[in-house]
N, C-alpha and C positions, 0 to 999 in steps of 0.2 A: 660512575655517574655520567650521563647521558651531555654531551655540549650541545650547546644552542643549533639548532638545525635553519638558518637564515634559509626562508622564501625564495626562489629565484625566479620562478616563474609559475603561471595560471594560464591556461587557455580551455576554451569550450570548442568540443565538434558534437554534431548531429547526426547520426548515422538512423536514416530512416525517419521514425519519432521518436527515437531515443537520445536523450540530451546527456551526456559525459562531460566531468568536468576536470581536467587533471592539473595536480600540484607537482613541481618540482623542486626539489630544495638544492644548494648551492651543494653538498655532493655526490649529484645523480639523482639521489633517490628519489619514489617517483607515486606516489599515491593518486588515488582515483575516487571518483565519488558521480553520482548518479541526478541528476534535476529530471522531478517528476509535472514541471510543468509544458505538457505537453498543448497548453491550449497554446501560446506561441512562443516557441523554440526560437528564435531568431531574436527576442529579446532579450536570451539569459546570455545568448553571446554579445550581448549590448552592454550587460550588468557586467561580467566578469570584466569587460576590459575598463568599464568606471574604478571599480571597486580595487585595480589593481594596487593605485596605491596605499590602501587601505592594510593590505597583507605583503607588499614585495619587501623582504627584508625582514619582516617578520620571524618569529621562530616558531615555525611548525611543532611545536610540543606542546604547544599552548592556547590547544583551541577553545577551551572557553574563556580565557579573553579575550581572544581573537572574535567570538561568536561575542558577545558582551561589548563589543568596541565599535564593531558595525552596527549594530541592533541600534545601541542608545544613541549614534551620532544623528539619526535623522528622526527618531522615536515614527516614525510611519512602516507599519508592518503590512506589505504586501504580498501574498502570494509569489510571484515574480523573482523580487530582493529574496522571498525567503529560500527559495528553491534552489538559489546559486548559494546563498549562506550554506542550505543542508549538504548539497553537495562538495562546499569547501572545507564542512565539517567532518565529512567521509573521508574525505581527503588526508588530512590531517590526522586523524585517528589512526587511518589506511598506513600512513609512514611512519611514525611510532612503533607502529608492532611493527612492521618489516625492521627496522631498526633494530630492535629490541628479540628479532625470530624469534617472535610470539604472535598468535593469533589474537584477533581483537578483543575477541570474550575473556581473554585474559586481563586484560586492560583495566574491563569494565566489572572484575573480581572473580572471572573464573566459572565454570560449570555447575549449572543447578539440575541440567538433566543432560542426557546421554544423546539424545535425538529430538526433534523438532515435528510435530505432529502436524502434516499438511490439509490442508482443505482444497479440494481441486474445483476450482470454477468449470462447469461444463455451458462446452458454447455449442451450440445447436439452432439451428433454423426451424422446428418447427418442434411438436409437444410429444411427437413420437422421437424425433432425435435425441430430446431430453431424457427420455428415461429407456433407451435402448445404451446412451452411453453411461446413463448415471449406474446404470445395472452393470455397464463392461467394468467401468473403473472399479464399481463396490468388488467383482472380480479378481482384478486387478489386486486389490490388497486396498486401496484407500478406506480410510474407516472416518472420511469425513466429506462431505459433496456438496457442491454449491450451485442452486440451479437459480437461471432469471429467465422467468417462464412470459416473458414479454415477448411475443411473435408476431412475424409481419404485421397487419397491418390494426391489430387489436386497438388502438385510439379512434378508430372508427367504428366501434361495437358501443353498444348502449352499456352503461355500467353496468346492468345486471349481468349481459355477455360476459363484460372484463371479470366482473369476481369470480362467474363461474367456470371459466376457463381457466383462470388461476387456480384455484379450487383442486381443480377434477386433474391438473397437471402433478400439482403438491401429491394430492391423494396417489396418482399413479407412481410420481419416481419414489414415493414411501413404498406403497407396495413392492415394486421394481428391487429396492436394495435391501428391504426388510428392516428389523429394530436394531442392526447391531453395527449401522454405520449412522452417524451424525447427519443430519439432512437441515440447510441453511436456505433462505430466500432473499435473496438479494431483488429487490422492489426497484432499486435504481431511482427514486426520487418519482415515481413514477403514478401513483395514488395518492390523493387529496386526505387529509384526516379522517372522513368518517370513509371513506372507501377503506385504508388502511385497516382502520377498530373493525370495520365489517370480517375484513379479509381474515385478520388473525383471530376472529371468534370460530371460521368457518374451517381452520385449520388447525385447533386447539389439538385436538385428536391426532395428529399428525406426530406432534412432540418437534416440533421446529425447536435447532441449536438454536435461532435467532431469526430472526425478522433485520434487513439491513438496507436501512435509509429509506424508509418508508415516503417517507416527503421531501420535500425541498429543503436545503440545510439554511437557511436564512436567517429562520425567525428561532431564535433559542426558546422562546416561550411554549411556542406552538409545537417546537419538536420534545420538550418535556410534557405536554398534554398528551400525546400521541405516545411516548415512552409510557407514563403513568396509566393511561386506556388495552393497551394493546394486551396486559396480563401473559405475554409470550417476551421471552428473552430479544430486545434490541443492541441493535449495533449501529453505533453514529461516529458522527465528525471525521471522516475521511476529506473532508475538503477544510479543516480548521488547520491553522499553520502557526501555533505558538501555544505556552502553555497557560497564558492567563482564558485563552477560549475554550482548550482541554478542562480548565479548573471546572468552567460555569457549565458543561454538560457531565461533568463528574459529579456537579453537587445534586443533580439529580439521580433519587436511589435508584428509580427506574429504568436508569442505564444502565445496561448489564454488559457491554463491553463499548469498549474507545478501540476506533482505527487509524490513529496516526501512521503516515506516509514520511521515513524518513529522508524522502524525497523533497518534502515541503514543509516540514514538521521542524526541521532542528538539528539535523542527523542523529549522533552518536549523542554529539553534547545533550539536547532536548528530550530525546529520547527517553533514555533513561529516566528523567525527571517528569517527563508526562506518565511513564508507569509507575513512577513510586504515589503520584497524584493518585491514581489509581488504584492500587496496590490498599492503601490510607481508607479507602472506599469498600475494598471484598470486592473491585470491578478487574475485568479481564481486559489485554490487550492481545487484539489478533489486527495485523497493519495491513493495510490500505498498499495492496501489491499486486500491481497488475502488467508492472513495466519489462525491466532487459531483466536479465540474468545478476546483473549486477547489483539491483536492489535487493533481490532475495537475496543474498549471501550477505547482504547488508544486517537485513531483519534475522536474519539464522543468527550471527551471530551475536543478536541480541539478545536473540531468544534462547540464544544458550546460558547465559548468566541473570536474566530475568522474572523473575519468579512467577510473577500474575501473569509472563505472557503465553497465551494459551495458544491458538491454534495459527499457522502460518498460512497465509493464501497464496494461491500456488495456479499458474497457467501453466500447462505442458510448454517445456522449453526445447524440447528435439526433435523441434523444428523452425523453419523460416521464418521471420529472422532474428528471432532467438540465440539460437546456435550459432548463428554469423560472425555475433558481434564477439562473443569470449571463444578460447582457446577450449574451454569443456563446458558445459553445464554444470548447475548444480544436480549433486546424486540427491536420487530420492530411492528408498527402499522401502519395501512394503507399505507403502501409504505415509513414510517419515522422511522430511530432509536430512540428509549427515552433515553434525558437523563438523567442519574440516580441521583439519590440526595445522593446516601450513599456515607463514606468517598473512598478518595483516588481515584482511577481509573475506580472503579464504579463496579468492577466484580472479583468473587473470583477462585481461582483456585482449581483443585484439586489435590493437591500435594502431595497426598499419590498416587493415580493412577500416575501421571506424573514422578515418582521416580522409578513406577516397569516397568512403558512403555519402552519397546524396540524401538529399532531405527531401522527405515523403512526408505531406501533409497527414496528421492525424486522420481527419475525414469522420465517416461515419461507420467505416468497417467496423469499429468495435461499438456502434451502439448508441454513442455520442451522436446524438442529434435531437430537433426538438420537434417529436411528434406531434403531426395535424391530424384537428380534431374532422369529424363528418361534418363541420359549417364551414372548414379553412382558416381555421386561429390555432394559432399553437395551443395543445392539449393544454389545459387547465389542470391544477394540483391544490 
């Protein structure tokens, strides 16, 4: 029988835009966890040291009262609080299994499949980069590819420009990989309702896995009109951060997959229960992953004991700086993540680099920004 593992300490570092949150409990041991709010990093090292009293002393075994204690003390669920929550909950999960030299999918009832089916985001600057690398990956072995065929300076193009450029890119990386790898569009919030209906009438033919975050995630009504229009497989709520907002895009049928971030989501504890919400539905989970190394080993090991959850998102990690922050990457084989058998969350950090790494604003390198329109207003949706 396992004794009480008392809290000893919490701290947050920043290395880059990667937010790390580490737990240590009173002997030694030392779990990790991942906050995916990258809009300002500097705030979750603001929450951790609030919240210390909340968890010092505490016994690490017991994260979901732990998650249930924080949560109901102030009943206000922010993005922000939740991200250092999800990450204390990785945390805690993270030293259990090390504890126990058991991997985490153990925890969470053990193995429902043998490997983890990746979906590879291809980033490219322009409509030939797009399907020169969506062809190398299909190559490569990936049997699933994720393109966001949004380039320079396309908010300046009259809307018939944008569909048709969208269009004729979709049609090329289909041709490019052929029928027997999976082909996803990630929209980025980025087309108004009827731009969206338009777009997925014009790519039926295509056989898109999904259509993902066509609009703006705001308005739940609006984004179940545009799920119910679209007649092609969507994928929502990567920016929802609890399970009562998971429920209200679930009870729509027209959602055909949920991408919770167990970065801001709930970690381990939430998880779980936003798939089974799911699951209750015939709806799929593939998560909302775009961060360190460290999330994905997170969601692998989800997804190794998870039944509904389908495909894992997946940025090449070998390289900068990626690779930086942990001791290895996660493996990927022929288009699958493995997953790992060591204890805990399956991947180890480097935490002497990630303590001296400076913080590097977000910024716009990846995409994050709000395009202007040809009059100088932010693009319209």
């Amino acid at each position: 029988m396992l004794k009480p593992a008392p809290i000893e300490a919490i701290e947050a570092q920043i290395a880059g835009h990667f937010i790390y949150i580490a737990v240590t409990t009173e002997s030694g041991q030392r779990g990790y966890g991942e906050s995916t709010y990258f809009v300002h990093p500097q705030a979750v090292e603001s929450i951790v040291a609030d919240l210390n009293e909340a968890y010092l002393g505490e016994d690490a075994y017991r994260p979901e009262f732990l998650f249930q204690r924080v949560l109901k003390k102030h009943c206000m669920i922010d993005a922000a609080s939740m991200s250092v929550m999800s990450a204390i909950d990785q945390a805690l999960w993270d030293i259990k299994a090390k504890d126990l030299d058991i991997p985490v999918w153990q925890l969470l009832g053990g193995r429902v499949r043998d490997r983890v089916k990746a979906i590879l985001l291809i980033e490219a600057a322009s409509a030939e980069e797009i399907v020169s690398k969506a062809s190398a990956a299909a190559a490569e072995g990936f049997r699933a590819i994720k393109i966001k065929p949004f380039i320079g300076d396309w908010a300046l193009h009259s809307s018939a420009r944008i569909l048709k450029t969208l269009v004729d890119t979709v049609k090329a990386a289909r041709k490019a990989i052929g029928w027997d790898v999976d082909l996803a569009v990630e929209i980025h919030r980025n087309l108004s309702p009827e731009q969206a209906i338009n777009f997925a009438d014009q790519v039926r033919k295509q056989r898109l896995y999904f259509i993902e975050d066509p609009v703006q995630p705001f308005s739940v009504s609006v984004n179940r009109h545009v799920a119910r229009s679209l007649r092609t497989p969507v994928a929502l709520a990567e920016r929802n951060t609890n399970i009562w907002e998971f429920r209200e895009f679930s009870d729509e049928p027209a959602v055909t997959i949920l991408r919770p971030d167990a970065g801001v989501a709930g970690g381990f504890t939430q998880m779980r229960k936003i798939a089974a919400i799911a699951e209750s539905r015939h709806q799929r989970i593939l998560p909302h992953n775009f961060t360190s190394p460290l999330l994905t080993a997170v969601h692998v090991q989800c997804a190794a004991a998870i039944h509904n959850w389908d495909l894992q998102g997946y940025v090449r990690e070998d390289r900068a700086p990626w690779n930086q922050v942990v001791k290895a990457v996660n493996k990927v084989e022929d288009g699958f993540l493995v997953i790992p058998e060591t204890p805990g969350v399956g991947i180890e950090l480097d935490w002497s680099y990630i303590c001296n790494a400076e913080y590097v604003p977000f910024g716009s390198k990846y995409g994050h920004i709000a395009f202007m329109s040809a009059d100088g207003a932010v693009q319209q949706q």
